[in-house]
N, C-alpha and C positions, 0 to 999 in steps of 0.2 A: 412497844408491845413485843413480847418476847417469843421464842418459838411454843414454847408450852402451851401458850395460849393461841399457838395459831393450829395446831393441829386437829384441835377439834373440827376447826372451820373448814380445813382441808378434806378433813373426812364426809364431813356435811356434802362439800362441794364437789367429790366423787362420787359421791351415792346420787346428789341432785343429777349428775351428768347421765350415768347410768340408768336411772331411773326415764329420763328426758331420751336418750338411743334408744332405752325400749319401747318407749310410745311411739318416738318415730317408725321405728324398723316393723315393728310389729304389722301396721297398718299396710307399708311398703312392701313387706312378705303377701297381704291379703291380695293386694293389688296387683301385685304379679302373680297369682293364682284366679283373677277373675278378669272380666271382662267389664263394656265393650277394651277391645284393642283402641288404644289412639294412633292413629295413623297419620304424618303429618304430608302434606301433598305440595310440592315444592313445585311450581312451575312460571314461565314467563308470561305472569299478566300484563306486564306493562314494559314499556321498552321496543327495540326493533323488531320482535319475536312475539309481542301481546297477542296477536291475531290466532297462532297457534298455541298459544299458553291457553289460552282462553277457549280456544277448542278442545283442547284435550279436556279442559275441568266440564264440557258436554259429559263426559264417557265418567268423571268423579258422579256427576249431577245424576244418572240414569243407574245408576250400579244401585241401589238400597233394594229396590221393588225384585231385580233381577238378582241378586246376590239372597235375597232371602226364600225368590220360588227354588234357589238351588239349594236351599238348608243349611245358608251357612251365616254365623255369627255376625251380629251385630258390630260394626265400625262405627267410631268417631273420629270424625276428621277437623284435621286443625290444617289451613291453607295456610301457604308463605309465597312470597311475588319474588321471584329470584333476582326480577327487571333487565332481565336479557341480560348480565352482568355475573361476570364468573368469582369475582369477589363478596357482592353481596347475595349469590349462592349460598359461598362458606358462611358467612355471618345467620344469615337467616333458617340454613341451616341448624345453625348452632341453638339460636335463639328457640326453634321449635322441641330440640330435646330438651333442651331450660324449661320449656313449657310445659314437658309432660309425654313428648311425644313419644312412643314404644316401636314404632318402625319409621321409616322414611318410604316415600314414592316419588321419582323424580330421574332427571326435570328436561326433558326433550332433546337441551343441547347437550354435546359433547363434552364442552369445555366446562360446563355449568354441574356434568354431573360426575366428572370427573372429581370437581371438586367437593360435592357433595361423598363421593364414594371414600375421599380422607378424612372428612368428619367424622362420618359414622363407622368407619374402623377405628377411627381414634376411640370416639366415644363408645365404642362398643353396641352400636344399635344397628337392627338390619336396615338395609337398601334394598328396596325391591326397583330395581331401574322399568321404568317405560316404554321410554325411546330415548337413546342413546346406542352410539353404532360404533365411537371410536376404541378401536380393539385392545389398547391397552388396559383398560377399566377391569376388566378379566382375567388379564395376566399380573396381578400384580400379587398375587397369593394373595386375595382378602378371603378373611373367612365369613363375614359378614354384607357382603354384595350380590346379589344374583341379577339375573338380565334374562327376561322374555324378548329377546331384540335380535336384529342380529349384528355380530361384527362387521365393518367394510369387507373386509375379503369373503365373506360371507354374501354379502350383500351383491357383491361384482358379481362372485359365481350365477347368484341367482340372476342378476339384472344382464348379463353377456348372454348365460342359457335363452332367458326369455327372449332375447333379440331375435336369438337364430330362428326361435320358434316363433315370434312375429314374421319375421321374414319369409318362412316356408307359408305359414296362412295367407299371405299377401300376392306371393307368388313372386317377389320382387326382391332384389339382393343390389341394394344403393351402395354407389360406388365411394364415395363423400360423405364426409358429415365434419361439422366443424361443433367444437365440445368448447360449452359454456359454463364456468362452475362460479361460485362462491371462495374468494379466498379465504373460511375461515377452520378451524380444524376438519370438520368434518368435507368442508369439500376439495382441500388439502389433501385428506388421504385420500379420497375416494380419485383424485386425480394422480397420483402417486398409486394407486392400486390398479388404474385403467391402465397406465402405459406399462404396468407388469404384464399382468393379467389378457393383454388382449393376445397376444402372440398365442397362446396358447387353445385359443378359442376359432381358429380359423374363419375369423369375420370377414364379409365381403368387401368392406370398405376401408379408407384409411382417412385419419383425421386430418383435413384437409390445414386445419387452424384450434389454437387453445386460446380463451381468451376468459382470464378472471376477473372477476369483479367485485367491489364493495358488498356486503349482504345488507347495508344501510342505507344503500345510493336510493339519490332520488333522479336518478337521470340516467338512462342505460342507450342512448342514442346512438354516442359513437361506438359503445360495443356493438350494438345490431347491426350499424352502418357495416362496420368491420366482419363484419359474421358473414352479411350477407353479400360480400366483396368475394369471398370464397369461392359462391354459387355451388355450396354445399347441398348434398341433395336433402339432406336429416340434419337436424339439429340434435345434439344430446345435450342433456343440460343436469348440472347439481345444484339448487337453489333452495330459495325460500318464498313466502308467499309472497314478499312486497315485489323481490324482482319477477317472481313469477307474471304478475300482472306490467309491470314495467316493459319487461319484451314481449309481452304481447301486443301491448299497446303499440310498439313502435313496429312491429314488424305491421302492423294493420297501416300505420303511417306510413312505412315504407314501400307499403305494397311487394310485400314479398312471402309467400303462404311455402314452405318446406313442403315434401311428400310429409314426414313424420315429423312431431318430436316425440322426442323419447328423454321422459325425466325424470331422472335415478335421482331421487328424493320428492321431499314433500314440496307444497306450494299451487301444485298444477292442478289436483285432486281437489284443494279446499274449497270449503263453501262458500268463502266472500268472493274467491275466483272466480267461481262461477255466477254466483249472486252480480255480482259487478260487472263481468263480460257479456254475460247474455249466451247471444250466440257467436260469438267469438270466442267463447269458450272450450268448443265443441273440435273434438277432434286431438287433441294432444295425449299421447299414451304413459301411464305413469308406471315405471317399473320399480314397484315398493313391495315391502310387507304387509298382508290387506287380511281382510278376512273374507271364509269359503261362505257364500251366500247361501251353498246347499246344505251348511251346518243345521244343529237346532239352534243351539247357542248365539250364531249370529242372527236367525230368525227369530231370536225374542229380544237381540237388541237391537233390530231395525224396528220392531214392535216397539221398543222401550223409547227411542230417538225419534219414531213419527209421534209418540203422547205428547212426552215432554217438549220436544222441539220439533216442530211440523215444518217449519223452512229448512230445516239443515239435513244433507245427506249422512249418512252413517259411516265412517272412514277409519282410516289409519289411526289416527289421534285417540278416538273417541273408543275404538276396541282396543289397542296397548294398553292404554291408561286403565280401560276398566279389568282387564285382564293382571294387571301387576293389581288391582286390588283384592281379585278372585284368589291368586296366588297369594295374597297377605292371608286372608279371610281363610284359604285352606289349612295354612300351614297355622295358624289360630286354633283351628279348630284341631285339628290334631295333637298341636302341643299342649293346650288345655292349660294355657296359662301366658304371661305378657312378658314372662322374661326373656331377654333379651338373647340368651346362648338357647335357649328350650327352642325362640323360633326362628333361629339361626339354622339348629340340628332341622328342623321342621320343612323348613325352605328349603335345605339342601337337597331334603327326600321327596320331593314335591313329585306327582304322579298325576296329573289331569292330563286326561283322555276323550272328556266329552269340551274342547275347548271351541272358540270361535275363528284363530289364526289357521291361516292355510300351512298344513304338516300335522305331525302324526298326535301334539299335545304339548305340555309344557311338562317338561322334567330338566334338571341341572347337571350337567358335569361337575368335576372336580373344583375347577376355576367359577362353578357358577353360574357358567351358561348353557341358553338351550340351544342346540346345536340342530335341531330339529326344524323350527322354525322357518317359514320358505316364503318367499318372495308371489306376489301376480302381476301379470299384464291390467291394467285397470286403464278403459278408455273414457274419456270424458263424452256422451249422449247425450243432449237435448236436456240438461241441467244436471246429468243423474251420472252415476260412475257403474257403469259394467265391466264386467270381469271376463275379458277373451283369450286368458293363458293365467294356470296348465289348464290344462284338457278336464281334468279331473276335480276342476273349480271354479270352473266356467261360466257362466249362464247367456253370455252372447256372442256373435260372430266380426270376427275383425274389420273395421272402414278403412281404406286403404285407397288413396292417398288421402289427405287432409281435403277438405273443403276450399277454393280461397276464399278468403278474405273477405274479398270485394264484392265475389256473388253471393254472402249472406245479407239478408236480408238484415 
């Protein structure tokens, strides 16, 4: 066949092409002008982290009822299971924009969201992070990443401030404390942040003992043995839920009850913690980013967390998470449309003022973060979490020293 005869067909087969990009595009144009937003919600259901994967998707589970008395757009959410695992983060990641996804929310850990935050700069889709603390994620010039969270150094500020102000409520300035953490990024820094940071805070104590640990272990013995060789007067600790229940158990074995702890991160606060300990639970102080119970915001999502889930306390997990979807949901509505730079520009202008986290609201810096965002004292009560610092988001008064052990019931 010769060319003559082939250029017809050539023509034919550009028109067909052309014809075939305008039906696609056409529709793809409509869809980034309407809604719902598909939102895709990345977190660790399964794996060493499930326990808190699965809490946060409480705060996905309660956001429709509460997201719509606030007047704002309708979400579709597409789940992905990261599996505690920073590789199939990225994968699953990926596989949700495949899917359709128009923003990301994610995914608790550091390592996990980190890798989620080169995805979707690649791919061009926003990140609305949750919980996620490690301070690079912010600094990297993305234009497509924001963060209701806050940075480790951020986090120290607040969690060293709160001490001091534990300490004046208590009346008591412990001379000891031997610091427990997690060797994985996030308790890395926050360890590498404390030994900056403390000089500057003129704390009364000095750390008698450092001792890391697996965030996987199933045996935390000889660390507690060790901890409590110190005769440290406080424990401070950076964890997660499995060890959080691990040295409880053993210090109860041990028979050894701290004046405090005090633990700058999650684990200690969660509802299987408590569900599981009882009253051995009672007594450990969590110095994290919480939300102001005297809000209205957090008053319709304890509202919304006793409907839905009447066993579980209302926490940290469960207001980020639904908070980075409020943030998705505004800047939605505002951009009034699904593309991807529209709610990019959208997120970066974010202005809520009637929010649920203790500080002034959620708005973005340059880099994307809110800077705003503040830390509480949250003491564990008789299954429940109160708030005894600041002053100003408060609703109970400090227990001091810890209970032991052995005289609970």
């Amino acid at each position: 066949m010769n060319s003559t005869h082939m250029l017809p067909n050539r023509r034919r087969l550009l028109a067909g092409a052309v014809a075939t990009t305008a039906a696609v595009a056409a529709p793809a144009l409509l869809r980034a002008q309407t809604g719902p937003l598909k939102v895709g919600v990345l977190l660790p259901r399964s794996g060493v982290q499930a326990g808190i994967g699965q809490d946060c998707q409480r705060g996905v589970d309660i956001a429709p009822g509460v997201l719509k008395a606030l007047g704002m757009p309708e979400l579709t959410i597409l789940n992905g299971d990261t599996e505690s695992n920073v590789d199939t983060a990225r994968a699953h990641a990926e596989k949700l924009i495949s899917d359709g996804a128009q923003l990301l929310i994610g995914a608790f850990d550091s390592g996990q969201t980190t890798a989620l935050a080169q995805v979707t700069e690649q791919k061009g889709i926003p990140l609305v992070i949750n919980i996620a603390s490690a301070t690079q994620i912010t600094e990297q010039g993305y234009k497509f990443v924001v963060r209701n969270f806050p940075t480790a150094p951020m986090l120290l500020n607040d969690e060293l401030n709160s001490q001091k102000e534990i300490f004046a409520l208590a009346g008591v300035a412990p001379k000891t404390a031997v610091f427990m953490h997690v060797n994985d990024l996030f308790g890395t820094q926050m360890s590498q942040g404390l030994h900056a940071m403390m000089p500057k805070y003129d704390l009364p104590y000095t750390i008698a003992d450092e001792i890391s640990y697996d965030p996987a272990a199933r045996d935390l013995s000889v660390e507690v043995t060790k901890a409590k060789a110190t005769n440290a007067e406080i424990i401070i600790v950076v964890g997660r839920l499995n060890d959080s229940m691990l040295i409880t158990r053993e210090l109860i074995k041990q028979r050894w009850t701290p004046q405090a702890i005090l633990a700058m991160g999650p684990g200690w606060y969660d509802n299987p913690y408590t569900k599981t300990l009882g009253k051995m639970s009672d007594g450990p102080i969590s110095l994290v980013p919480w939300y102001d119970p005297n809000k209205k915001l957090s008053q319709m999502l304890e509202a919304a967390m006793a409907k839905t889930y009447p066993d579980f306390n209302l926490n940290t997990n469960h207001v980020f998470t639904f908070e980075a979807l409020l943030v998705a949901a505004d800047a939605f509505k505002r951009a009034g449309s699904t593309d991807p730079k529209a709610l990019a520009e959208a997120l970066h202008a974010t202005n809520i003022t009637d929010n649920a986290t203790v500080g002034p609201g959620i708005r973005f810096d340059a880099n994307g973060q809110n800077t705003g965002v503040k830390c509480s004292a949250v003491q564990n009560r008789g299954g429940k979490q109160v708030t005894v610092a600041p002053k100003e988001a408060a609703n109970a008064k400090l227990e001091w020293p810890m209970k032991p052990y052995q005289d609970r019931a």
